[in-house]
N, C-alpha and C positions, 0 to 999 in steps of 0.2 A: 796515794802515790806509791803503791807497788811496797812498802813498810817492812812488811813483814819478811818480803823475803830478799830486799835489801840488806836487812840487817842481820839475816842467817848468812848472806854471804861476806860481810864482813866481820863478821865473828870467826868466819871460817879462816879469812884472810888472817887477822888476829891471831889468833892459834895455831896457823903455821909459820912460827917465830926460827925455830931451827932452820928451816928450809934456807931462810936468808942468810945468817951466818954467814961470813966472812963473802959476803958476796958484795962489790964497791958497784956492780951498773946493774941497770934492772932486773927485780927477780924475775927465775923461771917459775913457769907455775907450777902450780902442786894440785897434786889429785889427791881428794880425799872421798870415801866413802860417805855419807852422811842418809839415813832412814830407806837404805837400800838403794839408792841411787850413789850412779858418780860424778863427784862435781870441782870444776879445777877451777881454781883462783892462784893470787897470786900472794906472797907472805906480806907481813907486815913486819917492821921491826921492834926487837921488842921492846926498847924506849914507848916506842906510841904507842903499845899495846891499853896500858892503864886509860890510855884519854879515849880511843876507838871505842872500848865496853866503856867507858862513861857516858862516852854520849850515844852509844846501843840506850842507855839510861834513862838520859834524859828522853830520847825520843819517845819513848813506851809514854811516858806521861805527857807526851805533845810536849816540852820545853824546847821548841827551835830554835830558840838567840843562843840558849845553853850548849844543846847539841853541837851545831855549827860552831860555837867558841872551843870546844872540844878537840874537835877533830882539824879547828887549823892550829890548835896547838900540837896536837901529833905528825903537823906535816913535818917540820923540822926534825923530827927523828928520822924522818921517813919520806925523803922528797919525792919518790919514785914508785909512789904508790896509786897505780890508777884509778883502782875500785875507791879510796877511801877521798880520792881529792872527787868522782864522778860524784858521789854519795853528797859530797859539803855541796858540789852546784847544785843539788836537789832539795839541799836546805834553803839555798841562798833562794833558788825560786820560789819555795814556801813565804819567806820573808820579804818575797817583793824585791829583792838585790839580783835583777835581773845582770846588771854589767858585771856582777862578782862571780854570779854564776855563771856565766860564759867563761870567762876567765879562767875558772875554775877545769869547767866539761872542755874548754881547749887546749889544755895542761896534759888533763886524764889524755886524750887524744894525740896529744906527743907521746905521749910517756909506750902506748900501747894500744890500738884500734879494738875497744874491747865495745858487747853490747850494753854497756850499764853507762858508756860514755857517750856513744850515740841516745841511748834514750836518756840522759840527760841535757846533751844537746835540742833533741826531738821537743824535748818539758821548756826546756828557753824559749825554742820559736815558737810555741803554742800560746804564753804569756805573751807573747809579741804580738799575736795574731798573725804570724806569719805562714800561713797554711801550706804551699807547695814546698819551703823550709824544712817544715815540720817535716811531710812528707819524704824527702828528701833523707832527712837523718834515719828517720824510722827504716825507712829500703836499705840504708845503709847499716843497720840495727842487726837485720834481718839476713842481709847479705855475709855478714862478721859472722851470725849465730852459724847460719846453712854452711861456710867453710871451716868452722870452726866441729862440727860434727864430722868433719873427716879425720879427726885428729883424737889420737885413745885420750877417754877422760871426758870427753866434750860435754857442758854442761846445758842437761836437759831443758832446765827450768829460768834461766836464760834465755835460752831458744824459744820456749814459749812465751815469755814475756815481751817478745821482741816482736813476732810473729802476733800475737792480742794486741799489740799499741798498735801496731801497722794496721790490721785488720780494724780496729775503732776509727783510726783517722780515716781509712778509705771510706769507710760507713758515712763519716760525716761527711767526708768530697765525692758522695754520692755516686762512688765507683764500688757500685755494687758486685757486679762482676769479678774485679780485681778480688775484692774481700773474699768472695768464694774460695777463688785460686790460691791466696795467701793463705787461707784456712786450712786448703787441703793439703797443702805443703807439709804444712806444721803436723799435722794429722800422720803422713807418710812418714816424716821423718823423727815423728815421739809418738808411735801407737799408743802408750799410755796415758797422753794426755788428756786431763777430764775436762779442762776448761776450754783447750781447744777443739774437740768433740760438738759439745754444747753446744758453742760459736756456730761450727761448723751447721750443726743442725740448724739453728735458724738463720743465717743466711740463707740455707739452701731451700727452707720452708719458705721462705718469702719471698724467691725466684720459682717455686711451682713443684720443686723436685724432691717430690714427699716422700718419696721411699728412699732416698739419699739421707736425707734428716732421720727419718727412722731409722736407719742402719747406722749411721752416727751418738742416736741415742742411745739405741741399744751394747754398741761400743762403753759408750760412757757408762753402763752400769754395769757392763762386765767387769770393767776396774774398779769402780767402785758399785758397790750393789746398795750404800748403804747412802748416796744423795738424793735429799729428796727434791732439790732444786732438776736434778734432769729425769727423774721417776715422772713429777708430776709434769713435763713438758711433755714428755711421752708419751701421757693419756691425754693430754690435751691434746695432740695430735693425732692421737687414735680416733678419740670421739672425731676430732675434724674431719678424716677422713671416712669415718662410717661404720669403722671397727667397733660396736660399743660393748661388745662382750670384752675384748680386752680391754679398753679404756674404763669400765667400770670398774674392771679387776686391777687395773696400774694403780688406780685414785683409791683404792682401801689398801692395798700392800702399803703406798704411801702414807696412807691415815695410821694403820699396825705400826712403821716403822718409825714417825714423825714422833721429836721431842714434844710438838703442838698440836697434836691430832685434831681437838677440835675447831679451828682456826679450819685446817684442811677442811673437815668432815662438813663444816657450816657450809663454802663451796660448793661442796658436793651436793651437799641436798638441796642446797638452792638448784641447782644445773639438774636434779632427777626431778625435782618435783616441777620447774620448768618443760620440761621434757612429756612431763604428763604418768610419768613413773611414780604414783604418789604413793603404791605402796612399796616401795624400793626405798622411797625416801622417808616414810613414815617408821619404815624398818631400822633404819639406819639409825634416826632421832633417837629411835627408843634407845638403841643399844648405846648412843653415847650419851645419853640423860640421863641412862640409869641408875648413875651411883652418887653419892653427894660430892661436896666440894665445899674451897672457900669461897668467896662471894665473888672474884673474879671468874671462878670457874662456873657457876650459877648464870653470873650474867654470858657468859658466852652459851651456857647450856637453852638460858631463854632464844638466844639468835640462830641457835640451828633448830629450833623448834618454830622459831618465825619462817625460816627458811623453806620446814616441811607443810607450811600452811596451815600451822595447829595453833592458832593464837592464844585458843584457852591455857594448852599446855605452858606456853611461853611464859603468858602472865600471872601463870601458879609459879613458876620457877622465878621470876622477876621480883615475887611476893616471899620465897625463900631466901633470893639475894639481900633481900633489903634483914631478914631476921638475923642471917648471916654479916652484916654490917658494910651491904653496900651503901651508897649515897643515897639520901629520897631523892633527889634529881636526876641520877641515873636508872632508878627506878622507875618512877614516874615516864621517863622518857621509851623505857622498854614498854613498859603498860599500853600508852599514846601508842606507840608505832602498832602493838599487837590489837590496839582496838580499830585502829588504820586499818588492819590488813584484812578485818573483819568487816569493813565497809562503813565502822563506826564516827567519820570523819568529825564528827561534831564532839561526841567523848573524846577521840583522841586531844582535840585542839584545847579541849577546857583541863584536859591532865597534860599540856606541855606548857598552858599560860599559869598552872598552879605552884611551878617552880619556883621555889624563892625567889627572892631579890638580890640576896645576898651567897646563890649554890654558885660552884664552878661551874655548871651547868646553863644556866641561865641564858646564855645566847645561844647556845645549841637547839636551846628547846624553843626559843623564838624563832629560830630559821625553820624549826621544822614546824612549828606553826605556821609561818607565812606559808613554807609550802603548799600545807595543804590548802589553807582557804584563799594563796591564789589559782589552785588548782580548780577552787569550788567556783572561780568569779568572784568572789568577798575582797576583793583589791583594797577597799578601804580599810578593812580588817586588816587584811594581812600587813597594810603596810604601819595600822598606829601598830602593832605587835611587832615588828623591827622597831620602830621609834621607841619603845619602852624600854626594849633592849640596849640602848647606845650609854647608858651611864655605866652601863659593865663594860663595855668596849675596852676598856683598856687593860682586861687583864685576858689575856689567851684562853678560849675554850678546849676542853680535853677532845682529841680527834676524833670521827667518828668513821664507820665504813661505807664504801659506795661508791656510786659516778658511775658512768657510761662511758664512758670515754668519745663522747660521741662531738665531732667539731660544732663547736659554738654552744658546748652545754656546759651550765655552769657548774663551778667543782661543790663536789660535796662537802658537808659542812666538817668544818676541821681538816679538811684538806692540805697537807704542806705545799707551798711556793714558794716560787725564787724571789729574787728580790728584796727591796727594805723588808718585807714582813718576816721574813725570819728574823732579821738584825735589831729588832725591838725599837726604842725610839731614835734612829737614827737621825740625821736629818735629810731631808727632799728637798724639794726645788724651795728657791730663796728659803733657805732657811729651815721651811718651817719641818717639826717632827714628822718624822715617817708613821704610816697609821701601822697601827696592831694587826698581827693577825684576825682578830675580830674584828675590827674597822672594817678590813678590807672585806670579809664576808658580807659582814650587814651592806656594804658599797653596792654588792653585788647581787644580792637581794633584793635592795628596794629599788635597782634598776631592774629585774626582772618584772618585779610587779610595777611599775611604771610602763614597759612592754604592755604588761598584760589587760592595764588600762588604755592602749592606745597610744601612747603618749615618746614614742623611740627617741624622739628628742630632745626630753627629760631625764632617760634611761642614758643617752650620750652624755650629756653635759654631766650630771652625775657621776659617770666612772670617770670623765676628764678632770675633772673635779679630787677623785682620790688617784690618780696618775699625776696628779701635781703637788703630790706628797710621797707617793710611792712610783718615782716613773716606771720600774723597771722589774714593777713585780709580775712574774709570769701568769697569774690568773687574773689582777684586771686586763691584761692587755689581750687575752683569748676572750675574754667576757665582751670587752670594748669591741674587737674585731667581727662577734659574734651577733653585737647591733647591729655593725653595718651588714654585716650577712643577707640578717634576715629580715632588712628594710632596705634591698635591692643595692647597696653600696657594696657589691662583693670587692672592686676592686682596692676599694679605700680597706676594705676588710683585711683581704692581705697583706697592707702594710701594715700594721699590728704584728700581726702574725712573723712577719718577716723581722720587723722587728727583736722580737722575742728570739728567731732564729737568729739573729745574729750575734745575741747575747751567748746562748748556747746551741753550737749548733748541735748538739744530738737532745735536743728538746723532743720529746713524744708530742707533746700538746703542737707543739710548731708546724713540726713536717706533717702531721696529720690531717691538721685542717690545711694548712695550707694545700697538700693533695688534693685531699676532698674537695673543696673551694674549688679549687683549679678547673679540676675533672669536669665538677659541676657544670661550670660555664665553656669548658673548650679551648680550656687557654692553655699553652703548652704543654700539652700532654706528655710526651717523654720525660720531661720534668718534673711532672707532678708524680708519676708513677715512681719513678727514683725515688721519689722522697717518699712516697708510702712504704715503699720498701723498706727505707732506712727504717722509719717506723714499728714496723713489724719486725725489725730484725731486733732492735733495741729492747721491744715491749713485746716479746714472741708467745704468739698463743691466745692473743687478746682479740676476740668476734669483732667487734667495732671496727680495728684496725684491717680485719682480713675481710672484713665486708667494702672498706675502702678501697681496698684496692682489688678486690673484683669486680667493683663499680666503677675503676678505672678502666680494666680492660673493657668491659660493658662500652661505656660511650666510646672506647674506640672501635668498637665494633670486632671485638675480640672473642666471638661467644664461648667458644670452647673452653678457653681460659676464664673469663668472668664467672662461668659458669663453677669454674673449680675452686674458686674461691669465694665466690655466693655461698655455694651450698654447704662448703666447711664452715662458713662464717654462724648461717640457719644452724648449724649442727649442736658450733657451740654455746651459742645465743638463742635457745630455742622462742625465748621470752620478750625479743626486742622488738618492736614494731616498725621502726628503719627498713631494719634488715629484710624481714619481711617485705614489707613492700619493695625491697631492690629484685628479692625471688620472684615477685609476680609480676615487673617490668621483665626480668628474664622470660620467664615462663610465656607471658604473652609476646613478646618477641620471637618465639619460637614458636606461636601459633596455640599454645597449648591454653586454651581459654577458658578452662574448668579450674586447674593446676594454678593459674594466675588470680581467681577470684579467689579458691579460698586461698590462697595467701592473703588476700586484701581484708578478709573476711577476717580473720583472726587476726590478722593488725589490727583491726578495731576494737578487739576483746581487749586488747592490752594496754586501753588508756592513754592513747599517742598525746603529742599537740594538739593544740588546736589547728594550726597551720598543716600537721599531715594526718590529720582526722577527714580536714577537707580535699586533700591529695586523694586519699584512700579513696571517700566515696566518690571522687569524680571519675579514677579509676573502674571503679565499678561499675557506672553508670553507662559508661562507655564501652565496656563487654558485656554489660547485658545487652544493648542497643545493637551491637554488632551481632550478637546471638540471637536477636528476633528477628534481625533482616538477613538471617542465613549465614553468615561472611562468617 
């Protein structure tokens, strides 16, 4: 909730204790200078000053009963102090005293129409669930900031803050459009802003307007040259659009610059050696393999060597980490994946069920065994290797990387969700304990391989079954939703889904499938695109998501557009098999029935579903058939 520069600006206020002197009705404000910018606030007195830096204090170490006791002990020094009574309503919301904090943010609001009052207001009606509210105070947030920059002193960083809340809410009320606008405001009127920049740029990427986002990004690194949060958007945006000389060059500047290069560089050569660049990316592996480390560094060095398609390399360094004093379970599980990648599925599986009983490890290497052998048809197998795993369930697995993001796939293992599963054993419905983070994995698991048997409505009752311990965790209810998907229940599907949206509404998983879903079948279309958008706008630069929403314009018969966002999706996803096949529903919509096949053709190289294994070929079948009888 905005922390950090809440509480520079009431240290500010704090600090200018002269200014009030001998002043009996409310202060005037004061400009101060502070890390090269100008920023006015208003004094404090200096009775309160002691309690305001106290509870600066307490907050730093999360203590909110303290903080909030703090600062309404300093009101009475200090009745007429706006920022410091907005600041307590933003505790009081933290603490659930939602009538305190009104009380509070409509005090601040006599006292002085400042933006730290409105966006505490804005924070009440959001716990309220009260949306057009919410809305309401933000414009009015915003409106305070835009008149307040006509005035010497006017604070930047404020204004931005005001101009981002606004811009998030409109995102989730689905006013896409508005968000642009509010972005570009902000933009016009603080050239220097980096966060507003950023924003701007993916709004404007997920309305179409690429070379506007590009020129926003590029903004954002004039000011700063040194984040690599908008560097690496920027080559994701390059590659999207086709540039790949520079996009190859954004993504090492970022690797050169990044506290965590190899984090980055694993990315990267997954995305070259996708691409079919193996020796760009085999390049790359070496250069960042080449020097030792400690055993975390090892094991990430084996993952960007799995990435360049070298699994021997991988699992000589996986064999270094363990000398180096990784875990054998983490070891073991690099081994399995790099003898996976080698087509070894049978080795892999017997080095991820060799995992103790007793590793942290343990369930991770169980899911990733079911994976593979329900990948192979081994249904019986993969599901007693989750049942083996459920006596560890109840201590959380270490996270691991992955997903697709793809609607109705389920999250990868170690995955964070909402819901009971982060909150440990909470309680759920009557009563009983809320399931573990590993609970709800293995839930989700051995409904997959329930699917995989046939059986959808064993895989149903199953996630109902840990939804009535965990109602409201956001991966059973996409998993649940993602049954009915793909056993013709799309529209039972989206209530799930809707559900989850309603808990939050800038969920990625929500609005995306529910798009997608939408799209799929022809159900309000205008709707469903909005929500893609938001999507893309929240989680910018993700292929899955911009593949969605060019398969939105697609069934509406939008080619030009579908097409624009098809082919960034292929660009940056060169590896996905979806995707693919959404290119050669284009491409053969456009007549082009060579262009169309192999698309269909290399989806198949990539191990699809079963379900669009048989999409694919039927695809095929049917341009070939059209190409011997001429058409």
């Amino acid at each position: 909730m905005r922390l950090a520069a809440v509480a520079r600006q009431l240290l500010l206020a704090a600090a200018a204790i002269a200014s009030a002197a001998g002043c009996a009705t409310v202060q005037q404000p004061v400009t101060k200078l502070v890390n090269g910018k100008v920023v006015v606030t208003r004094a404090v007195s200096p009775d309160a000053y002691e309690h305001v830096t106290r509870a600066l204090l307490y907050e730093e170490e999360e203590r909110w009963d303290e903080a909030a006791t703090e600062l309404q002990r300093a009101l009475p020094f200090d009745d007429d102090a706006a920022e410091v009574r907005a600041h307590l309503a933003e505790l009081f919301v933290r603490l659930g005293r939602l009538d305190d904090a009104a009380e509070q943010a409509d005090r601040s609001l006599e006292i002085a129409r400042t933006v730290d009052g409105w966006l505490a207001r804005a924070h009440i009606e959001a716990a309220r669930d009260h949306d057009a509210a919410e809305l309401q105070a933000l414009q009015q947030a915003v409106a305070t900031a835009e008149a307040d920059a006509d005035h010497e002193g006017a604070n930047a960083e404020s204004s931005e803050r005001a101009h981002l809340a606004l811009t998030e809410a409109q995102i989730a009320a689905l006013d896409i459009d508005a968000a642009r606008d509010t972005c570009r405001r902000l933009v016009r009127a603080s050239p220097d802003t980096l966060r507003g920049r950023v924003q701007y740029a993916a709004v404007s990427w997920a309305l179409g307007s690429i070379e506007e986002a590009e020129q926003a990004l590029r903004g954002a690194l004039e000011e700063e040259p040194a984040d690599i949060d908008a560097r690496l958007l920027l080559a994701e945006l390059l590659a999207a659009k086709g540039d790949l000389g520079a996009a190859k060059a954004g993504f090492k500047e970022a690797i050169d610059r990044s506290d965590a290069p190899l984090e980055i560089a694993e990315a990267f050569v997954g995305w070259l050696a996708a691409r079919g660049d193996r020796g760009e990316a085999a390049e790359l592996a070496e250069r960042m393999t080449s020097d030792g480390g400690d055993a975390d560094t090892l094991v990430l060095m084996s993952r960007i060597e799995r990435a360049a398609k070298r699994p021997e390399r991988a699992r000589a360094l996986a064999e270094r980490a363990l000398k180096a004093g990784a875990s054998p379970g983490r070891v073991a599980i690099l081994n399995a994946l790099a003898a996976s990648d080698a087509g070894d599925h049978a080795g892999a599986v017997a080095k991820l069920m060799s995992v103790a009983a007793d590793a942290p490890e343990l369930v991770e290497a169980r899911l990733r065994a079911a994976e593979l052998l329900r990948e192979d048809g081994k249904v019986a197998e993969a599901d007693q290797a989750l049942v083996g795993a459920a006596a560890a369930a109840a201590a959380p697995p270490a996270p691991t990387p992955g997903g697709s993001g793809r609607p109705g796939a389920p999250p990868p293992a170690g995955a964070k969700g909402g819901g009971a599963a982060g909150k440990g054993k909470d309680k759920g419905q009557a009563g009983k304990p809320a399931l573990t983070d590993a609970e709800i994995q293995l839930a989700i698991a051995r409904s997959l391989v329930d699917e995989k048997r046939g059986d959808a409505a064993l895989a149903a009752r199953r996630l109902d079954q840990a939804l009535a311990q965990s109602p409201d965790d956001a991966r059973l209810l996409i998993a649940r939703a993602g049954v009915e998907e793909r056993r013709g229940e799309w529209r039972r599907a989206l209530g799930y889904a809707e559900k989850l949206l309603r808990q939050d509404r800038r969920s990625v998983e929500a609005l995306n499938f529910l798009g997608f879903v939408a799209v799929d079948h022809g159900d309000d279309l205008p709707r469903a695109l909005k929500r893609l958008q938001a999507a893309a706008i929240l989680n910018p630069g993700t292929g899955a998501i911009i593949d969605s929403l060019g398969w939105a314009y697609f069934r509406g018969g939008d080619l030009p557009r579908a097409a624009l966002f098809l082919e960034q999706a292929g660009r940056l996803e060169p590896g996905d098999a979806e995707i693919l096949e959404h290119l050669g529903d284009l491409y053969a919509r456009r007549q082009d029935q060579d262009a169309a096949v192999q698309a269909y053709r290399k989806a198949l190289t990539l191990t699809p579903g079963d379900r669009l294994a048989r999409d694919l070929q039927e695809r095929i079948r049917t341009l070939d058939a059209k190409s011997a009888a001429g058409r």
